[in-house]
C-alpha positions in Angstrom: -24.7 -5.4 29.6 -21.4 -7.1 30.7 -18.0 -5.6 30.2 -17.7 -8.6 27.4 -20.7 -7.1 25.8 -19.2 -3.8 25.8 -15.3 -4.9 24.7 -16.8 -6.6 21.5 -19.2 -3.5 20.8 -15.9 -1.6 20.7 -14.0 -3.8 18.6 -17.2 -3.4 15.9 -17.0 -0.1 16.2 -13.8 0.7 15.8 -12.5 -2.2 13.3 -15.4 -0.7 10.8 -13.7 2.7 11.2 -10.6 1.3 10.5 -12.1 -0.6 7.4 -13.4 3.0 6.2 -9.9 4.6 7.1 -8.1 2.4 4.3 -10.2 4.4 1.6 -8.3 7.7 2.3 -5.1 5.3 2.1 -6.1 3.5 -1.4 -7.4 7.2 -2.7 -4.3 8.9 -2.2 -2.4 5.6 -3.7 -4.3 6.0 -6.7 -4.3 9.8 -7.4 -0.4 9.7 -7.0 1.8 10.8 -9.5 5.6 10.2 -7.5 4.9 6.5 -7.5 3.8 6.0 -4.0 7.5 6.6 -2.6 6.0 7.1 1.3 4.3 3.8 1.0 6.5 1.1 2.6 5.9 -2.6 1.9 7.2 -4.3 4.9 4.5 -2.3 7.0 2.0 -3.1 4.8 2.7 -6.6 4.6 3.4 -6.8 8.2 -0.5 -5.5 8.6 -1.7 -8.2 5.9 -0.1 -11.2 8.1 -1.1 -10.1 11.3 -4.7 -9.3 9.9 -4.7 -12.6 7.9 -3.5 -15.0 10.5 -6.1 -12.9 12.9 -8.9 -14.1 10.8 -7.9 -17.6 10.1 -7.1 -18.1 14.1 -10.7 -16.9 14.9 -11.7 -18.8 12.7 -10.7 -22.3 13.4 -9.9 -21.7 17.0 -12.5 -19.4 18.4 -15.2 -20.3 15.8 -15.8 -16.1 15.5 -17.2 -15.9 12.1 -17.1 -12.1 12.7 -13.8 -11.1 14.2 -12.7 -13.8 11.1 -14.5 -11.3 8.7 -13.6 -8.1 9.9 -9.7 -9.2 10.0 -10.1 -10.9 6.4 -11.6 -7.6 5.3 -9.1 -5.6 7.0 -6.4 -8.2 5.3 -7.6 -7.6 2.0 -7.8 -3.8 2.3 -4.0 -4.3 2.8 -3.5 -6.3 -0.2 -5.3 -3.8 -2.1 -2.9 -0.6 -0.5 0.1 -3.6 -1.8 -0.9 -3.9 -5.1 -2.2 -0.2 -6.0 1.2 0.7 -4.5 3.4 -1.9 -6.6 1.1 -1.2 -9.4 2.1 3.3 -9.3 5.5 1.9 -8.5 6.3 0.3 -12.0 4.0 2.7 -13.3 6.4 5.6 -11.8 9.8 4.3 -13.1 8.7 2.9 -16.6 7.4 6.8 -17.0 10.7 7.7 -15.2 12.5 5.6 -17.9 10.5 6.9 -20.6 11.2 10.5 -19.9 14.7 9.9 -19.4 15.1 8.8 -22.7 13.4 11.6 -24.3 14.7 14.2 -22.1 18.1 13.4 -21.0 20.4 14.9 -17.9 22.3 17.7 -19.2 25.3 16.1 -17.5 24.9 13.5 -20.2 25.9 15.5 -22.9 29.0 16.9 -24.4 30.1 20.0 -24.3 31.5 22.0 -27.3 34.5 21.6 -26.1 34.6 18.1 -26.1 33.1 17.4 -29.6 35.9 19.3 -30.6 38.7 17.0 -29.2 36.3 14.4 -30.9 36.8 15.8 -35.0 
């Protein structure tokens, strides 16, 4: 076995843990109930485009039908942590909203005081 051999063994191995790791990621998205405020898109999206244009460069340049899979696999893990993410985020502030409106700041109200001055 060659040290070529080897390097691409280690790739596999390690790019399929790194598939499995995105689980954890998309699980924790999911169960979320603070709408996924740690998650930042421009990491994320950053991940997506370097994954992406990973797999369409081995691709058409290296003719690496594998390394294209594994990085379009890995791309679309990302879009998935995106979405899930944007998805509790609108989730999270239209139940935000919603609760606002039925339970209001106490700041927001007048004090006895005040509705006196008002009559």
């Amino acid at each position: 076995m060659i040290i070529s051999d080897i390097a691409y063994e280690v790739f596999t191995v390690f790019n399929a843990l790194r598939l499995v790791s995105y689980l954890p990621q998309i699980y924790k998205i999911a169960r979320d109930t603070n709408g996924a405020a740690t998650i930042s898109y421009s990491t994320w999206i950053l991940w997506t485009a370097a994954n992406g244009s990973t797999a369409i460069y081995s691709f058409t340049n290296l003719g690496d039908i594998t390394l294209a899979w594994t990085n379009g696999l890995n791309a679309l893990c990302c879009i998935v942590v995106i979405t899930l993410t944007a998805f509790k985020k609108r989730q999270y502030h239209l139940l935000s909203r919603q609760d606002s409106q039925r339970y209001p700041n106490a700041f927001s109200y007048t004090s006895a005081r005040q509705r006196r001055r008002l009559i």
